[in-house]
C-alpha positions as a Markdown table, in Angstrom:
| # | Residue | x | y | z |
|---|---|---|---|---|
| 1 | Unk | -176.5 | 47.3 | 13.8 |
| 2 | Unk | -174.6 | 45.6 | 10.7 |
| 3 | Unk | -178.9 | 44.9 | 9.6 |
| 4 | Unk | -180.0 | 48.5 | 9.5 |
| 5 | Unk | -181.1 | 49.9 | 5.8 |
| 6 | Unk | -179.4 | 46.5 | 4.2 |
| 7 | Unk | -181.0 | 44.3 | 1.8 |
| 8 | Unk | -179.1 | 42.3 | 0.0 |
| 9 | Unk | -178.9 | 38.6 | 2.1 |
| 10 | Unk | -177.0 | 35.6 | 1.9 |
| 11 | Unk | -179.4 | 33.0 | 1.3 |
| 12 | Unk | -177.8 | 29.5 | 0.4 |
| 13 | Unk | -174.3 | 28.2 | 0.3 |
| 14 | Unk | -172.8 | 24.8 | -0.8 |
| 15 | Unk | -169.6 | 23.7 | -2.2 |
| 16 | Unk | -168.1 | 20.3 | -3.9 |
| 17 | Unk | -165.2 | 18.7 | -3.8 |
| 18 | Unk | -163.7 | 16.9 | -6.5 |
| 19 | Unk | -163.4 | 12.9 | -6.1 |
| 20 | Unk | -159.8 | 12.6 | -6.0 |
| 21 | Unk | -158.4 | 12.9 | -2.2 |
| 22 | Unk | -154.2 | 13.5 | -1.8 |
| 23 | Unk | -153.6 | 12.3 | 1.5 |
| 24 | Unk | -150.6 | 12.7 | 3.3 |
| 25 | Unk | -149.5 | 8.8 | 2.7 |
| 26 | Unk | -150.3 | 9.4 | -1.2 |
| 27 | Unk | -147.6 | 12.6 | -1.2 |
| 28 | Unk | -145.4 | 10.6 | 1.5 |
| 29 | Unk | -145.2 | 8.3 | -1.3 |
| 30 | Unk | -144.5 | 11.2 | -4.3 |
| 31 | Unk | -142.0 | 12.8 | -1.7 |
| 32 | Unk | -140.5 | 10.0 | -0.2 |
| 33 | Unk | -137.8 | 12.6 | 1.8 |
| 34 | Unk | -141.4 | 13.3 | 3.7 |
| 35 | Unk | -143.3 | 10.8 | 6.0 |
| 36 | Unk | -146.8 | 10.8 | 6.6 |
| 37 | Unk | -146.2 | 12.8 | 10.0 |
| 38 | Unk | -143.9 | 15.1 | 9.1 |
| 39 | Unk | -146.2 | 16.1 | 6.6 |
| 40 | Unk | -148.8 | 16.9 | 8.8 |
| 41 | Unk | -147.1 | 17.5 | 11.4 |
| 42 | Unk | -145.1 | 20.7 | 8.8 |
| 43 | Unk | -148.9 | 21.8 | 7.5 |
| 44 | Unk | -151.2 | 20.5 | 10.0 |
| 45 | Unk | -153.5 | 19.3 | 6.9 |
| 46 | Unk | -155.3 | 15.4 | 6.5 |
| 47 | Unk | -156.1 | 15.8 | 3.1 |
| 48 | Unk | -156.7 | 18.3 | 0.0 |
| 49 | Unk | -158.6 | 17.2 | -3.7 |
| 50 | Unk | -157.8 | 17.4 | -7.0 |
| 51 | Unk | -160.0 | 17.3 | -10.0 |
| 52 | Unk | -160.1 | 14.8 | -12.4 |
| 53 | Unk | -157.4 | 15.4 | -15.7 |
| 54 | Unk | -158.5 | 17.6 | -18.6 |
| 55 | Unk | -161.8 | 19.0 | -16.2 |
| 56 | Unk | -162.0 | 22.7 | -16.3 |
| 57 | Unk | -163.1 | 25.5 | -13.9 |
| 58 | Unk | -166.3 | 25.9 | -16.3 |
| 59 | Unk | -166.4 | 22.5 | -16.0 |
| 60 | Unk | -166.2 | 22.2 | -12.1 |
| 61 | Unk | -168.4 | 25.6 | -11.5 |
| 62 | Unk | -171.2 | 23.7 | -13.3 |
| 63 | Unk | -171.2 | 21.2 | -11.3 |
| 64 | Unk | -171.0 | 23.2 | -8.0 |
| 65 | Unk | -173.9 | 25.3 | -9.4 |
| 66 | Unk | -175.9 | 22.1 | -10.0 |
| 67 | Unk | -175.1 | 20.8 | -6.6 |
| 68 | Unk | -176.8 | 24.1 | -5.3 |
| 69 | Unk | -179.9 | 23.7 | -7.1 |
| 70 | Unk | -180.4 | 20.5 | -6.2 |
| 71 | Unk | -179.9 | 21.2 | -2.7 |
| 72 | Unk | -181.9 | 25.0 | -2.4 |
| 73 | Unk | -185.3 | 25.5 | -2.9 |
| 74 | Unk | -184.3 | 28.3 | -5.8 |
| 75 | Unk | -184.8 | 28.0 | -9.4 |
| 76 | Unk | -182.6 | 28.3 | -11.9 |
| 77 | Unk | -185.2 | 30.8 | -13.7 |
| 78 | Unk | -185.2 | 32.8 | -10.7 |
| 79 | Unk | -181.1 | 34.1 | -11.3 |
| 80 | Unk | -180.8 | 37.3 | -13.3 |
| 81 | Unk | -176.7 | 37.4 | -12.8 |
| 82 | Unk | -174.2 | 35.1 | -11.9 |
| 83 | Unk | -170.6 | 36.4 | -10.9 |
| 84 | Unk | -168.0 | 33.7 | -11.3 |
| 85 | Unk | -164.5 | 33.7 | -9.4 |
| 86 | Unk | -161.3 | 31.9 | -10.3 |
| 87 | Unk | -157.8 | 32.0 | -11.3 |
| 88 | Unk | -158.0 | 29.4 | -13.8 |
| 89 | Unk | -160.8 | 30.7 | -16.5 |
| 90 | Unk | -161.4 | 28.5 | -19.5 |
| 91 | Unk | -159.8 | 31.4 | -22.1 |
| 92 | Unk | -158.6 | 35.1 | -21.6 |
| 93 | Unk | -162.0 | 35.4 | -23.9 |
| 94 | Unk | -164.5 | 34.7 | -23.7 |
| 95 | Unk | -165.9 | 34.9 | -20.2 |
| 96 | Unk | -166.2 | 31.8 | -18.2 |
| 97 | Unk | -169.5 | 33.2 | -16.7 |
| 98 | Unk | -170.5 | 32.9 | -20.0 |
| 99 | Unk | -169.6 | 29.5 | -20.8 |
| 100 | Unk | -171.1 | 28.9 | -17.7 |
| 101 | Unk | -174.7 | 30.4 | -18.3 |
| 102 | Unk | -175.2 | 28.1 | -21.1 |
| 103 | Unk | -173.9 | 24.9 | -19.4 |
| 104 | Unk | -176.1 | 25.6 | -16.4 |
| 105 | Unk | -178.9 | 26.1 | -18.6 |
| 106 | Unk | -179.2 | 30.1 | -17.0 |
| 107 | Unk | -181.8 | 32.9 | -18.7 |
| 108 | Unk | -180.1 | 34.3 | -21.5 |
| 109 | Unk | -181.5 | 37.5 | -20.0 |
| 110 | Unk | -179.2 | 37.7 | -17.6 |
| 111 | Unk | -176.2 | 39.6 | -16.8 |
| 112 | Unk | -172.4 | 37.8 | -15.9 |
| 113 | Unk | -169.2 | 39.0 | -14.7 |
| 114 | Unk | -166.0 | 37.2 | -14.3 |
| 115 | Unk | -163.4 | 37.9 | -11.3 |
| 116 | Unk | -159.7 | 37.0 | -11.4 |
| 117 | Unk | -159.3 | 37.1 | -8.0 |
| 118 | Unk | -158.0 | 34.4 | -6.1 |
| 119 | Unk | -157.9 | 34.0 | -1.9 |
| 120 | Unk | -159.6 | 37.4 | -1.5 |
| 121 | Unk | -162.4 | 36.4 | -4.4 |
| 122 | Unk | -165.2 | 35.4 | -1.9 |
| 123 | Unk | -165.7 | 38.4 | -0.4 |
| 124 | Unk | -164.8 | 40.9 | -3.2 |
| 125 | Unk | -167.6 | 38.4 | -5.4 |
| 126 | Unk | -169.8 | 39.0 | -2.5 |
| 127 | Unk | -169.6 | 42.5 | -2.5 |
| 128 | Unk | -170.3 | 43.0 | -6.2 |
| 129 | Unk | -173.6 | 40.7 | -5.6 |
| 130 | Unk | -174.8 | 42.9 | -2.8 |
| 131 | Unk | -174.2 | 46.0 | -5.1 |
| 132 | Unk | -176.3 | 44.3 | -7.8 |
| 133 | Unk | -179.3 | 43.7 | -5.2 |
| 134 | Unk | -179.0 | 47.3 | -3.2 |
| 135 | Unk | -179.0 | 49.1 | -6.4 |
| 136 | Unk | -181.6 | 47.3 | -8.0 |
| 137 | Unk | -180.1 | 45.7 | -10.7 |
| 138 | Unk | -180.7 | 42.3 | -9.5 |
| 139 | Unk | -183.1 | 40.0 | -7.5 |
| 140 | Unk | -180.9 | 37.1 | -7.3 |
| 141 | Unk | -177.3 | 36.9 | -7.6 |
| 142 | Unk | -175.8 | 33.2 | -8.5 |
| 143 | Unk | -172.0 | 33.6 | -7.2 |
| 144 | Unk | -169.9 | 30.6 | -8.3 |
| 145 | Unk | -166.5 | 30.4 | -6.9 |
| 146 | Unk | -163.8 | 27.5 | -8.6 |
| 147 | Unk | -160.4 | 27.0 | -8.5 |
| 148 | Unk | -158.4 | 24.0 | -9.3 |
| 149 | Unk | -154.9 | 24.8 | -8.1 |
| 150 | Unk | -153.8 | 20.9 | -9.0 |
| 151 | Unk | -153.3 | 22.0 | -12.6 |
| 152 | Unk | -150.3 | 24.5 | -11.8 |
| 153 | Unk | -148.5 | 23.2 | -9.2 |
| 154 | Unk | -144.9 | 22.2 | -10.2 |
| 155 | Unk | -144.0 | 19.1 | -9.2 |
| 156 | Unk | -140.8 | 20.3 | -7.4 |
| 157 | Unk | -141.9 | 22.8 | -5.3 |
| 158 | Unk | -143.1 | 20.5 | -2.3 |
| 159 | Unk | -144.5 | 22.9 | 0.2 |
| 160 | Unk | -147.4 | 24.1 | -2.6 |
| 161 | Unk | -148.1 | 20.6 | -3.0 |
| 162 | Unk | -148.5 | 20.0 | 0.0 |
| 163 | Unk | -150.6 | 23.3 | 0.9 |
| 164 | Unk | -153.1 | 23.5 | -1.9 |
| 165 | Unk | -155.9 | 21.6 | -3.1 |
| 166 | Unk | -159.2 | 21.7 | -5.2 |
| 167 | Unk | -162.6 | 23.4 | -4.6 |
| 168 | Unk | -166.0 | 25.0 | -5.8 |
| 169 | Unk | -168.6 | 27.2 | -4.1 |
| 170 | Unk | -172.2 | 28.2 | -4.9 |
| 171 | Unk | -174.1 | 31.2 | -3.1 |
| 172 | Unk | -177.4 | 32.9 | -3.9 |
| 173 | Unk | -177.1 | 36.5 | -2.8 |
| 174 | Unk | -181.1 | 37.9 | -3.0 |
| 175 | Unk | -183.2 | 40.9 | -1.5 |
| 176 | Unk | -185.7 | 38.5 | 0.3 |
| 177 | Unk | -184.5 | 37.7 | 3.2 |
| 178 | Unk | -183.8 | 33.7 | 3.8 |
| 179 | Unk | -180.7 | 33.6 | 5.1 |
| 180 | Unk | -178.3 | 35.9 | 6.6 |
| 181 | Unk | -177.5 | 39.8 | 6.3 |
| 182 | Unk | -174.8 | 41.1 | 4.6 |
| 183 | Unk | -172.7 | 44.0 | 6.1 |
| 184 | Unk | -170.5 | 47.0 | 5.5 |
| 185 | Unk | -167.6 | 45.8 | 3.4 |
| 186 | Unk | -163.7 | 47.3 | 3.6 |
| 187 | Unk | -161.0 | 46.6 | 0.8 |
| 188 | Unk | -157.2 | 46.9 | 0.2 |
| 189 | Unk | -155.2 | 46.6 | -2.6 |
| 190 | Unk | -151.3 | 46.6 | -2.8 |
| 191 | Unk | -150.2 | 45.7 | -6.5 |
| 192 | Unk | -146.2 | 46.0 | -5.0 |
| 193 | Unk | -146.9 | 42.1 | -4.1 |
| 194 | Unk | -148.0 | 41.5 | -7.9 |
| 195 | Unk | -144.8 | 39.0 | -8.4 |
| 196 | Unk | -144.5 | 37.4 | -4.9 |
| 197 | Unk | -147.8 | 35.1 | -5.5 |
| 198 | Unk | -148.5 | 34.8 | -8.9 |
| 199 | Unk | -149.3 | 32.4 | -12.1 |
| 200 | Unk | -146.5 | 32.4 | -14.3 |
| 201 | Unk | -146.7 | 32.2 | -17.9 |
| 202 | Unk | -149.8 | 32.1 | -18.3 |
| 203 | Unk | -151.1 | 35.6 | -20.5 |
| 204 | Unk | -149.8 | 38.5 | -22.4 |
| 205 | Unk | -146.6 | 39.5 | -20.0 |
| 206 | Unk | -145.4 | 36.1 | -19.9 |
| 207 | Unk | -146.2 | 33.9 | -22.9 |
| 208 | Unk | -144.8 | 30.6 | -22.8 |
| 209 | Unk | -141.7 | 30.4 | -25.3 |
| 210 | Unk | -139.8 | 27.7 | -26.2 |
| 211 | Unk | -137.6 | 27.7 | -23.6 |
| 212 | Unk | -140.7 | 27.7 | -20.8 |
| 213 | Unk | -141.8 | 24.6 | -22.7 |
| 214 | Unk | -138.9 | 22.6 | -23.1 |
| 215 | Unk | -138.4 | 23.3 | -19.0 |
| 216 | Unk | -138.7 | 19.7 | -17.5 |
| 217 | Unk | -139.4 | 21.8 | -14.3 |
| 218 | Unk | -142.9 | 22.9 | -16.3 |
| 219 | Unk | -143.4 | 19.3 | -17.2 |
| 220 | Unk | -147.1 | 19.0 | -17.6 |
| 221 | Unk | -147.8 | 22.7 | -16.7 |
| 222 | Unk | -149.7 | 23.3 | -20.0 |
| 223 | Unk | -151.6 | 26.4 | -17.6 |
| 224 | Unk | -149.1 | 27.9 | -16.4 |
| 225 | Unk | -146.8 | 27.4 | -12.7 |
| 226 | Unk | -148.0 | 28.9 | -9.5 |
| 227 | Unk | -144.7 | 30.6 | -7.8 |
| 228 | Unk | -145.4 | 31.9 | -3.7 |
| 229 | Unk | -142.8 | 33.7 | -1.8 |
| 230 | Unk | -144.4 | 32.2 | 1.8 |
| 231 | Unk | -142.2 | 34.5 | 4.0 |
| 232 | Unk | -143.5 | 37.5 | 2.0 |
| 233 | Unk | -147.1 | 36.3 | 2.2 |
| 234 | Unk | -146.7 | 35.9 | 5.9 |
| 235 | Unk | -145.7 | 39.0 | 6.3 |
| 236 | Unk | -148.3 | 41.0 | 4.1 |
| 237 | Unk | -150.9 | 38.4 | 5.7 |
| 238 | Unk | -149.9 | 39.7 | 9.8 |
| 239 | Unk | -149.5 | 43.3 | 8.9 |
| 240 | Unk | -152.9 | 43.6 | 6.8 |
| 241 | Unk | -155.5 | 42.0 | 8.1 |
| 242 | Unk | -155.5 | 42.6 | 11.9 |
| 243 | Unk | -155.8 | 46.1 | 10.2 |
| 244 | Unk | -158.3 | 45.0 | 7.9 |
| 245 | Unk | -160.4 | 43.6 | 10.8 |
| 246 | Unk | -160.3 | 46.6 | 12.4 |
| 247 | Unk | -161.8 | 48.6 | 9.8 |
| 248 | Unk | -164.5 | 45.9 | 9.1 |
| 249 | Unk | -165.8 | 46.6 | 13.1 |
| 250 | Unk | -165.6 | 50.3 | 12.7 |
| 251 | Unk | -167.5 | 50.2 | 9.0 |
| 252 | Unk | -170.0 | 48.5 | 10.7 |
| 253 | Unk | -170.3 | 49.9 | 13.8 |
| 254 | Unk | -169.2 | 46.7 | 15.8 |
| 255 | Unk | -166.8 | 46.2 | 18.6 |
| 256 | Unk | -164.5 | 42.9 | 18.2 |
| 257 | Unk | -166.1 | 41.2 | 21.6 |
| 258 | Unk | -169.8 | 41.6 | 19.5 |
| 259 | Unk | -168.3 | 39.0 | 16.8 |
| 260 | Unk | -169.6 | 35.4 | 17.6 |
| 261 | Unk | -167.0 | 33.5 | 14.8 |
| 262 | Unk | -164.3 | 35.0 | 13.1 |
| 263 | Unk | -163.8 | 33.4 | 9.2 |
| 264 | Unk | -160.8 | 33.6 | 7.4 |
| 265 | Unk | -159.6 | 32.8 | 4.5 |
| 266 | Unk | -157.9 | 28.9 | 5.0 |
| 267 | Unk | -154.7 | 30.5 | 4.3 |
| 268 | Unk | -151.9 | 28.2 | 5.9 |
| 269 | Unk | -152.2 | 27.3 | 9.8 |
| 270 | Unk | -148.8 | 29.2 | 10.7 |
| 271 | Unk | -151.1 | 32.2 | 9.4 |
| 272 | Unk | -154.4 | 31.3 | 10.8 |
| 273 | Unk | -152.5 | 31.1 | 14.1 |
| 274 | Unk | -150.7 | 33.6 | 14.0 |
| 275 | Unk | -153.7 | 36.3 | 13.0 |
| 276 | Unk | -155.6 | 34.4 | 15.9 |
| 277 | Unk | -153.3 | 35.6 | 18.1 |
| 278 | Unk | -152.5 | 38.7 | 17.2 |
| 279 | Unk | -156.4 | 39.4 | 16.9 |
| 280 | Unk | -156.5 | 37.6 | 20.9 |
| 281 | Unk | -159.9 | 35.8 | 19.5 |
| 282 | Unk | -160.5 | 32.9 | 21.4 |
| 283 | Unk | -160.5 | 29.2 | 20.2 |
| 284 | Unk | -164.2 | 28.4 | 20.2 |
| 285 | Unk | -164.8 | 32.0 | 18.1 |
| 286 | Unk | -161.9 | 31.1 | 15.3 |
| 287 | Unk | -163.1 | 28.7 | 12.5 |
| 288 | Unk | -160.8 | 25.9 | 10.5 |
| 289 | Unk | -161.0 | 23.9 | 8.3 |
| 290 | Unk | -157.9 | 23.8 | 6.5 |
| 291 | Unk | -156.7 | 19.9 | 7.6 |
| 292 | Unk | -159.6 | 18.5 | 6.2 |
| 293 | Unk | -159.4 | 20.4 | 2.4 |
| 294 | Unk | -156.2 | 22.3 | 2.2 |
| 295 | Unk | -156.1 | 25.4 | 0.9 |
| 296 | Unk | -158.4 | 26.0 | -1.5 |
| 297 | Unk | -158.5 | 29.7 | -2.6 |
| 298 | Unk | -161.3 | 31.1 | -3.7 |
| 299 | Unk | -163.8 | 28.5 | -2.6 |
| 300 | Unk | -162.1 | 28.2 | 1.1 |
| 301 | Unk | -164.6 | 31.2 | 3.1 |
| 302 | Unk | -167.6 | 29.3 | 1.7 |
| 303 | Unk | -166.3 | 26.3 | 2.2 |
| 304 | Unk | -165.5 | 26.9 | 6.1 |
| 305 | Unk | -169.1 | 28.8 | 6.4 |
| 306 | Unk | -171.0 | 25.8 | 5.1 |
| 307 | Unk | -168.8 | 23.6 | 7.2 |
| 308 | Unk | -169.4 | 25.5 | 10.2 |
| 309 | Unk | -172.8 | 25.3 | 10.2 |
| 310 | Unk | -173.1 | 21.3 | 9.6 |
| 311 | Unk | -170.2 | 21.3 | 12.9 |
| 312 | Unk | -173.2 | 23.8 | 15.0 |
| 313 | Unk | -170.9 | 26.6 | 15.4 |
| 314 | Unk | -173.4 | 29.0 | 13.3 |
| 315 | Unk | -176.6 | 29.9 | 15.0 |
| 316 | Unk | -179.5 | 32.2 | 15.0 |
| 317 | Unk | -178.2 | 35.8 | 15.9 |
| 318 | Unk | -174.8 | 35.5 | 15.4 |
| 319 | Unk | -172.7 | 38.0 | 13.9 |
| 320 | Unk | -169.7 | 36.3 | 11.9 |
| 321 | Unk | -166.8 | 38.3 | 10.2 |
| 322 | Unk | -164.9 | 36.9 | 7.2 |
| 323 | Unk | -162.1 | 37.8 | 5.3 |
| 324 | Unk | -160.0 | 36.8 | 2.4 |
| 325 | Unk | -156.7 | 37.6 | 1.6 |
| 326 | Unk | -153.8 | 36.9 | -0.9 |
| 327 | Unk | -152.6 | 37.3 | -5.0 |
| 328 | Unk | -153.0 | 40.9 | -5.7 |
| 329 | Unk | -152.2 | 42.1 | -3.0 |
| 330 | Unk | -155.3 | 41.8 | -2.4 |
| 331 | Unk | -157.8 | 42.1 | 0.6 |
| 332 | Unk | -161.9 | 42.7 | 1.7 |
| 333 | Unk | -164.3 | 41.6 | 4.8 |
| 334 | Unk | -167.6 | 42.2 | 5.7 |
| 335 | Unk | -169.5 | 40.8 | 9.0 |
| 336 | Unk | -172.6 | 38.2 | 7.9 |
| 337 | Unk | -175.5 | 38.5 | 10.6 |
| 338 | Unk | -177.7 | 35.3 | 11.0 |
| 339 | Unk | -181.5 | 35.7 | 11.8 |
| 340 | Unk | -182.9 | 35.5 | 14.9 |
C-alpha cells in the first residue's frame, strides 16, 4: 500500500487564472493564415490566459496563494515553509519565495526555497514538501506554483502561441491528514536536452547584447524567448515516461490496473495521446484538460487535479498517478491516494 509509514498529505489545492482569455478567434485574428478551426482542429485547445502587462510571477503567486486561503480552512500563521516553482522569477537574486513571504504576509520564521523547474515543477515541488514533513522540518508546507509563459513567446513562432498559456497553483502539503496521501516518488534527469526547450537570453550564458535587442524578432521580449524543438520533445516525452510510469508502480508497490486516474502533465494532445496509448489506459482513467487552459507548465498537474475533482472523476479511495515532464530534461511521479 502507497499509505503505509507515509505522512506527509496533500491537503488543499486551488489554482487561478489570469483574466485575459486568447481564444482561438482572437489568434485567428493575430494569425490570419489560421482560422478558428484549424486552430483547434491543429491543437485541440478552446482557450489559454495571459496575465495582465507588467504583472510578475511574485505578483501572480500572491494572488494564487491568497485565493487558497480564502478558500482552505488553513492559516496563513500555520505555514513554516513555502516552496515556489516557476521559470520566470522576479530576479536571478533574490529569491522569489522571498519576495513572496512578505507580500503574502508569511511568518518571518519560516523557511523558502525557489525551483526553476518548469513542466516537471509540480511533482519535483511536491517531493521536496513531503521531505520537509517526513523529516520533521516542517508542519505545513505552502507550495506555490506560477508561470506566465505570455511574456516570452515570440510573436513569430505560431505553434507556441498557440500551445501555451498562463497559470498559478497553491497546495498545502501537512502531516495531519485532510486530504490525500502522498506516495513513493521516481525522478530522471537528462541535461543532453538542455538546448531543445529552453529560455533564451535570459541569464549569465546568454546575456542579451545589442544585437539580441535590436532583433525585431525579440520585439517586446524584454524576458527573454522561449525556443522548443517539438519533434525532439515528442520523442523524449514517448521514450521517458511510459518508463517513468513504470518505475512509479514498482516504487510503490502498485500494478498499472490498481491506478483509478492517470495525471499528466498537459503537455500537448499529440503527446497526451500518444502516452495514453502507449500506456493502453483507458479513456475514463486518463485526465485532460489542456482545451480549456493550454499548456500551462508548472501550474498544469494542479490545475487538472483540482479540475478533476469539481468534473467527479476524484473520489474516496482512489489511487491517482501524476507526472510532469519537460525543460531539463527533466522528469518525476508519485501516485496520490485519496481517503476512504
Amino acid at each position: 500500500m502507497i499509505t503505509k509509514n507515509k505522512i506527509a498529505h496533500l491537503n488543499y489545492v486551488s489554482y487561478l487564472l489570469p483574466s485575459n482569455i486568447i481564444t482561438n478567434k482572437l489568434l485567428a485574428e493575430r494569425y490570419p493564415e489560421y482560422t478558428e478551426n484549424q486552430i483547434y482542429k491543429n491543437t485541440r485547445i478552446n482557450k489559454r490566459f495571459a496575465v495582465e502587462k507588467g504583472l510578475l510571477s511574485s505578483d501572480f503567486g500572491t494572488q494564487s496563494g491568497e485565493k487558497l486561503f480564502n478558500e482552505c480552512p488553513i492559516k496563513k500563521e500555520d505555514i513554516d515553509f513555502l516552496i515556489f516553482c516557476t521559470e520566470c522569477p522576479d530576479y536571478n537574486g533574490p529569491a522569489t519565495s522571498c519576495i513572496i513571504q512578505h507580500k503574502l504576509g508569511l511568518p518571518t520564521s519560516i523557511g523558502t526555497l525557489d525551483l526553476s523547474f518548469g513542466c516537471s515543477g509540480y511533482t519535483y515541488g511536491l517531493s521536496i514538501a513531503k521531505a520537509l514533513i517526513e523529516s520533521g522540518v516542517a508542519k505545513n508546507v505552502l507550495f506555490i506554483t506560477a508561470d506566465i509563459a505570455s511574456t516570452f513567446l515570440p510573436a513569430n513562432d505560431i505553434n507556441l502561441n498557440f500551445l501555451f498559456g498562463d497559470g498559478a497553483s497553491a497546495s498545502v502539503i501537512s502531516k495531519k491528514e485532510i486530504g490525500q496521501s502522498i506516495g513513493n516518488f521516481c525522478f530522471g534527469t537528462d541535461g543532453s536536452g538542455e538546448r531543445n526547450l529552453m529560455i533564451r537570453n535570459t541569464a549569465y550564458r546568454e546575456p542579451k547584447d545589442e544585437e539580441w535587442i535590436t532583433n525585431p524578432e525579440n520585439k517586446g521580449l524584454t524576458n527573454g524567448r522561449l525556443e522548443m524543438d517539438g519533434v525532439d520533445i515528442f520523442r523524449f516525452s514517448i521514450d521517458k515516461i511510459p518508463k517513468l510510469t513504470e518505475e512509479i508502480l514498482t516504487n510503490n508497490d502498485c500494478k498499472i490496473e490498481e491506478i483509478d486516474l492517470f495525471i499528466f502533465h498537459q503537455a500537448s494532445t499529440i503527446i497526451l495521446k500518444s502516452l495514453k496509448r502507449k500506456l493502453r489506459i483507458p479513456d475514463d482513467k486518463f485526465f485532460t484538460n489542456l482545451a480549456e487552459v493550454g499548456n500551462t507548465i508548472s501550474a498544469s498537474i494542479p490545475i487538472a487535479f483540482v479540475d478533476a475533482h469539481k468534473q467527479g472523476k476524484i473520489k474516496p479511495n482512489m489511487k491517482i498517478l501524476i507526472a510532469g515532464f519537460g525543460i531539463g530534461y527533466s522528469w518525476s511521479g508519485t501516485i496520490i491516494q485519496t481517503k476512504n
